[in-house]
N, CA, C and O atoms as a printed pandas DataFrame, in Angstrom:
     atom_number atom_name residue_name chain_id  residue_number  x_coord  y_coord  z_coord
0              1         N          UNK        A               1   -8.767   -3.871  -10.475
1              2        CA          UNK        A               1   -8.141   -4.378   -9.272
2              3         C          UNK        A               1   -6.677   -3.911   -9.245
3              4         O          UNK        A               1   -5.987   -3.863  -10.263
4              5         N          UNK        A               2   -6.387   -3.683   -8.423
5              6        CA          UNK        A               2   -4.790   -3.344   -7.706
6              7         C          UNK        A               2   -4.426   -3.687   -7.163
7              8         O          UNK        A               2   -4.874   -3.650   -6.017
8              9         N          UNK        A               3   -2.699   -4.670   -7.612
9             10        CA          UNK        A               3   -1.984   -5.542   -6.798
10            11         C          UNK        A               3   -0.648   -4.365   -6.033
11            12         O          UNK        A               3    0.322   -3.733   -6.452
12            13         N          UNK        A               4   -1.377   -4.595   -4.651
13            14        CA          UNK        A               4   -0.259   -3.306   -3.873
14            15         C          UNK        A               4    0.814   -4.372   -3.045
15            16         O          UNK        A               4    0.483   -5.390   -2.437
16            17         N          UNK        A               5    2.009   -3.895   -3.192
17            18        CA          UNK        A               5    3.270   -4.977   -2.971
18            19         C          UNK        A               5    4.013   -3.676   -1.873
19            20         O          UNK        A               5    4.282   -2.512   -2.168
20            21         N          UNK        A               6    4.206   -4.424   -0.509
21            22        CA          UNK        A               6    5.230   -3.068    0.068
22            23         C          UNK        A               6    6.562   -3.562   -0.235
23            24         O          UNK        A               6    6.685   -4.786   -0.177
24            25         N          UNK        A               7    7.827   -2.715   -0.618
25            26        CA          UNK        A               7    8.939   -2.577   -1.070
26            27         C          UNK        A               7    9.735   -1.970   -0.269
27            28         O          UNK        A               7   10.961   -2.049   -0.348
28            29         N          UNK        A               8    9.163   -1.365    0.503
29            30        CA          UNK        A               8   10.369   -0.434    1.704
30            31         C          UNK        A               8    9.918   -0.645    2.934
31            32         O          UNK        A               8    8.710   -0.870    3.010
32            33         N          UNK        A               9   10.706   -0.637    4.203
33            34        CA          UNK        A               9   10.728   -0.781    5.306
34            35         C          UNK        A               9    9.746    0.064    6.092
35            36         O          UNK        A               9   10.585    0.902    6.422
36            37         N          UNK        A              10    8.521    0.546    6.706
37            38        CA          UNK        A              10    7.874    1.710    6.947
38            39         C          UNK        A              10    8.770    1.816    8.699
39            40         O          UNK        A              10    8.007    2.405    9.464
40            41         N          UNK        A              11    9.641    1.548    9.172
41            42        CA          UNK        A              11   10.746    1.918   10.115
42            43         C          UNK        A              11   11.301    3.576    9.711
43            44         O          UNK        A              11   11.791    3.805    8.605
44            45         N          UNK        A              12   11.168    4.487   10.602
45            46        CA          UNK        A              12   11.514    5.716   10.852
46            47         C          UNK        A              12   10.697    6.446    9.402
47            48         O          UNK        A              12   11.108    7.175    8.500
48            49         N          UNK        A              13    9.411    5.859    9.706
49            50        CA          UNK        A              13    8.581    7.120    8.326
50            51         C          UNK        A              13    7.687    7.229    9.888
51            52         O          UNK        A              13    7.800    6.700   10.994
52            53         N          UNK        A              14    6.513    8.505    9.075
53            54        CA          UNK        A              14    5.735    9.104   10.475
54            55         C          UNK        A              14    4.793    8.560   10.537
55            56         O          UNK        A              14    4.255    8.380    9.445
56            57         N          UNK        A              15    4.011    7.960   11.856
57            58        CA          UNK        A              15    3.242    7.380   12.293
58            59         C          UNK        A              15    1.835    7.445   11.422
59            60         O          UNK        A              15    1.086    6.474   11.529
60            61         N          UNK        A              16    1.451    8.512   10.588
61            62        CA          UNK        A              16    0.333    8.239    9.715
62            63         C          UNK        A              16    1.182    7.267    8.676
63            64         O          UNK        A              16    0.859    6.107    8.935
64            65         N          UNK        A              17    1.769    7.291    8.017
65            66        CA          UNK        A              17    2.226    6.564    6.897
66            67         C          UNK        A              17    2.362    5.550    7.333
67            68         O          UNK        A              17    2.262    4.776    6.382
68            69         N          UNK        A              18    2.659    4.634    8.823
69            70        CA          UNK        A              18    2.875    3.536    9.322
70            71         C          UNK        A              18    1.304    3.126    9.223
71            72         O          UNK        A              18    0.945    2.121    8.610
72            73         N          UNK        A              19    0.540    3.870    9.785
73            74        CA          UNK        A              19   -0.620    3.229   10.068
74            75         C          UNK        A              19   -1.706    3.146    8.527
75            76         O          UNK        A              19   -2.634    2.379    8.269
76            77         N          UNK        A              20   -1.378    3.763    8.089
77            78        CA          UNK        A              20   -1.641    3.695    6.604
78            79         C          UNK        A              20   -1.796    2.304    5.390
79            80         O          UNK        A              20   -2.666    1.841    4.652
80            81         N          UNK        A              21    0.173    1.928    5.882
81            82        CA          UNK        A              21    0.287    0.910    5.172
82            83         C          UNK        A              21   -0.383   -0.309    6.015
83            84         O          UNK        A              21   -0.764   -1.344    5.468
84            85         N          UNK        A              22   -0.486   -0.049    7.488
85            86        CA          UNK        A              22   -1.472   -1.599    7.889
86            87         C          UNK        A              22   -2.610   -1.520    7.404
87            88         O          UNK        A              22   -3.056   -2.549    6.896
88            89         N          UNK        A              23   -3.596   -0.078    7.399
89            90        CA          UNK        A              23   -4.756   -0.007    6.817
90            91         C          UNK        A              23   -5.499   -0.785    5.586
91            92         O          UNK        A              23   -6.648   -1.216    5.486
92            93         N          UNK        A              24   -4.256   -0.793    4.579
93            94        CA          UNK        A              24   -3.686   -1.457    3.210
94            95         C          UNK        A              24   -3.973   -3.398    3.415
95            96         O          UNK        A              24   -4.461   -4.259    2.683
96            97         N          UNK        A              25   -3.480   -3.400    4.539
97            98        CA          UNK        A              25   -3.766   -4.559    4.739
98            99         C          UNK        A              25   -1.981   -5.297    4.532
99           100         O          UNK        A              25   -1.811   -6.514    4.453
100          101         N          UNK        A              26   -1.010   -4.446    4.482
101          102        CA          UNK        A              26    0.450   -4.532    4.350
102          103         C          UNK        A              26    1.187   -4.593    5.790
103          104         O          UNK        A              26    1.489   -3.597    6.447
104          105         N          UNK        A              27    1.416   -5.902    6.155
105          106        CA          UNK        A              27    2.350   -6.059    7.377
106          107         C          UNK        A              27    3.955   -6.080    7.254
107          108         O          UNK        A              27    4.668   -5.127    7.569
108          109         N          UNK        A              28    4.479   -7.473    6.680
109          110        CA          UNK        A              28    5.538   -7.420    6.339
110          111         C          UNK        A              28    6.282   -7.049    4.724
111          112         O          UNK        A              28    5.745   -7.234    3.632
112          113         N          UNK        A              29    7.536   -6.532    4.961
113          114        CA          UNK        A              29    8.052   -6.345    3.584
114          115         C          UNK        A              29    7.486   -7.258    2.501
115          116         O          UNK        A              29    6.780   -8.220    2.802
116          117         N          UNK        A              30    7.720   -7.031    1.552
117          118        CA          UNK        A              30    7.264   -7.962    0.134
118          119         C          UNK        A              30    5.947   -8.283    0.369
119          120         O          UNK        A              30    5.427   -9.109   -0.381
120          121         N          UNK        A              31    5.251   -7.757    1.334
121          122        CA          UNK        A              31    4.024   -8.809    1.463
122          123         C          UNK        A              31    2.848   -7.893    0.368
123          124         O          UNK        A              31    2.707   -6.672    0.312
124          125         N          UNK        A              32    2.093   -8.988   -0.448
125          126        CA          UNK        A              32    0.826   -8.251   -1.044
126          127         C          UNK        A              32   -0.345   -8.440   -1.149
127          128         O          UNK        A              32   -0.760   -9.559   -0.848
128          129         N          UNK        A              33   -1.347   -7.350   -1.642
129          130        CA          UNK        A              33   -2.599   -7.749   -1.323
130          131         C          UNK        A              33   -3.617   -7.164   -2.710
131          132         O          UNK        A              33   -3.226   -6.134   -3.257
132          133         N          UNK        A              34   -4.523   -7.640   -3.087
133          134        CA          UNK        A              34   -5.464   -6.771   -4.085
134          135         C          UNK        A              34   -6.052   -6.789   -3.388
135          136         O          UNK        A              34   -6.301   -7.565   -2.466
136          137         N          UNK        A              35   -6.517   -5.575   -3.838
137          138        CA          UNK        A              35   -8.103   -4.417   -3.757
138          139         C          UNK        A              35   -8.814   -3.788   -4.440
139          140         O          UNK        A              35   -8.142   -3.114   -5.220
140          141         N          UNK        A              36   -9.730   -3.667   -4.546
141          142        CA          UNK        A              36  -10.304   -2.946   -5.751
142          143         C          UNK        A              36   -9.972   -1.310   -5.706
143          144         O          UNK        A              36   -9.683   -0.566   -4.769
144          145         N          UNK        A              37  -10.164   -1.051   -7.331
145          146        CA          UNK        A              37   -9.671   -0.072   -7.735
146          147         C          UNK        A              37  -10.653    1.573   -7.122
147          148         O          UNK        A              37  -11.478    2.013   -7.923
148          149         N          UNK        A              38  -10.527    2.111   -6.156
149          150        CA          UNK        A              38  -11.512    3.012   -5.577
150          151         C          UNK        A              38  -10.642    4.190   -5.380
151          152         O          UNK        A              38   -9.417    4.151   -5.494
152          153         N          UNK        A              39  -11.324    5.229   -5.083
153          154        CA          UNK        A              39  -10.822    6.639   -5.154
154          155         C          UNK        A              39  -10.362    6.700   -3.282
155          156         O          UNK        A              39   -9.780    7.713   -2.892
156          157         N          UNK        A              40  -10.635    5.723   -2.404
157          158        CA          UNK        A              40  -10.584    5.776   -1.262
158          159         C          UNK        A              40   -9.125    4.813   -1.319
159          160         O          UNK        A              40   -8.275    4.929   -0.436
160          161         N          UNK        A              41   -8.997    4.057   -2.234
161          162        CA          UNK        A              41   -7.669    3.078   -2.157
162          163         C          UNK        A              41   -6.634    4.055   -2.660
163          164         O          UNK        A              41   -5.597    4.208   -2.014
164          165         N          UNK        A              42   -6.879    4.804   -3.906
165          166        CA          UNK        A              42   -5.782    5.248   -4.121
166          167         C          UNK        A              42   -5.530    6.895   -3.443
167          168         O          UNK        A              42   -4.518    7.549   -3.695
168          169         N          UNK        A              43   -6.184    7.180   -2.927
169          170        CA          UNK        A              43   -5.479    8.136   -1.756
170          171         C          UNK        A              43   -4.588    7.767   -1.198
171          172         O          UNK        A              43   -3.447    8.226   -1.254
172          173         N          UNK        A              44   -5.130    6.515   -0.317
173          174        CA          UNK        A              44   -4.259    5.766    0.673
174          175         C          UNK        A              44   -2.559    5.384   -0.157
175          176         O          UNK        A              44   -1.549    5.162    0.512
176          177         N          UNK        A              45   -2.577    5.384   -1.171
177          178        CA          UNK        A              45   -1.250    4.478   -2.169
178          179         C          UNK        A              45   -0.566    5.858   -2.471
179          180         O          UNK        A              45    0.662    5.944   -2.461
180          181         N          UNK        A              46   -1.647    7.308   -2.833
181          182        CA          UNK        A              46   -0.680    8.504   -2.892
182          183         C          UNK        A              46    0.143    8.802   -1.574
183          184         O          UNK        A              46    1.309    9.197   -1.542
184          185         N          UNK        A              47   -0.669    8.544   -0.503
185          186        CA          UNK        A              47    0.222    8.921    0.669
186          187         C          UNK        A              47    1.444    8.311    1.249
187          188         O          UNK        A              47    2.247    8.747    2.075
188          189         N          UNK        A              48    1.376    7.152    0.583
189          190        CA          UNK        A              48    2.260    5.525    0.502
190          191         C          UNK        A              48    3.345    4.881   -0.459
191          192         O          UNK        A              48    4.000    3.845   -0.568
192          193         N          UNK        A              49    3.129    6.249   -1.168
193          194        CA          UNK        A              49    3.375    6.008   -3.032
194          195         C          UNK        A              49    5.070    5.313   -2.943
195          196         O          UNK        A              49    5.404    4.235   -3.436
196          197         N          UNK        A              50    6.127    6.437   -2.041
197          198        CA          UNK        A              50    7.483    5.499   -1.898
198          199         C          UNK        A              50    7.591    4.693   -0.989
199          200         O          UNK        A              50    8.647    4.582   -0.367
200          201         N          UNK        A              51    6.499    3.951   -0.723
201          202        CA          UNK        A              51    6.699    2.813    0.440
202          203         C          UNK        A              51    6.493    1.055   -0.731
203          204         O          UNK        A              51    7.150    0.014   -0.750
204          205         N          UNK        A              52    5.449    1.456   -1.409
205          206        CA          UNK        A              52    4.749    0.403   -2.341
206          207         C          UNK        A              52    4.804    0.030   -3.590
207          208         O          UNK        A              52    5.350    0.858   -4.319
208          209         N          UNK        A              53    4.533   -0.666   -3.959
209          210        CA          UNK        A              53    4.374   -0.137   -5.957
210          211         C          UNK        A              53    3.263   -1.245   -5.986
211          212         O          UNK        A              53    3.044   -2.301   -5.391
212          213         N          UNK        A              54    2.548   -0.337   -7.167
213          214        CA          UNK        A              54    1.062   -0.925   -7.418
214          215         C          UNK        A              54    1.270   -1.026   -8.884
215          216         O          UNK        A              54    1.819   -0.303   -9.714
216          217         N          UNK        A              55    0.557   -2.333   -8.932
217          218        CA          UNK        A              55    0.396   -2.930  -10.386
218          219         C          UNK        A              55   -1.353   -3.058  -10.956
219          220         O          UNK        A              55   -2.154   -3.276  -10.047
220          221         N          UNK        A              56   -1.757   -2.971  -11.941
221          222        CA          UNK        A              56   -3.174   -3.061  -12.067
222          223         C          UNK        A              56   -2.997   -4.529  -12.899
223          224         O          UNK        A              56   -2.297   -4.913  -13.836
224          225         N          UNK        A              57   -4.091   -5.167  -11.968
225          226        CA          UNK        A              57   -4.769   -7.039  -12.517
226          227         C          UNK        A              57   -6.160   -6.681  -12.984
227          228         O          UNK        A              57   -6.952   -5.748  -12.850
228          229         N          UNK        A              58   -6.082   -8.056  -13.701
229          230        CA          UNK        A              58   -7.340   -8.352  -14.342
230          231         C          UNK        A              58   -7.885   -8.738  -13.230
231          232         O          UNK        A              58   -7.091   -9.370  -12.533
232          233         N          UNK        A              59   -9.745   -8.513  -12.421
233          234        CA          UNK        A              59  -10.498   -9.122  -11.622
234          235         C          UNK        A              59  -10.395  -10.756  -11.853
235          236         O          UNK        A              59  -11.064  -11.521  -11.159
């Protein structure tokens, strides 16, 4: 599992990376969410990588 935390403002990044981090399930700053650990999640977190920081939890 992966605890994804957004850390930066997604204000003046480009409209995929905006829509990205809602995809994430990430609205406001600080806000976080787990998800499981998938090759489809962490695409999404490479494209996101200086917006977020991801921590790995125990299920």
């Amino acid at each position: 599992m992966l605890k994804i935390t957004l850390v930066k403002s997604t204000i003046a990044h480009i409209p995929g990376q905006k829509k990205t981090v809602k995809a994430l399930g990430l609205n406001k700053l600080n806000s976080v969410v787990v998800k499981n650990d998938t090759p489809q999640i962490r695409g999404m977190i490479e494209k996101v990588k200086h917006l977020v920081k991801v921590e790995e939890v125990e299920a």
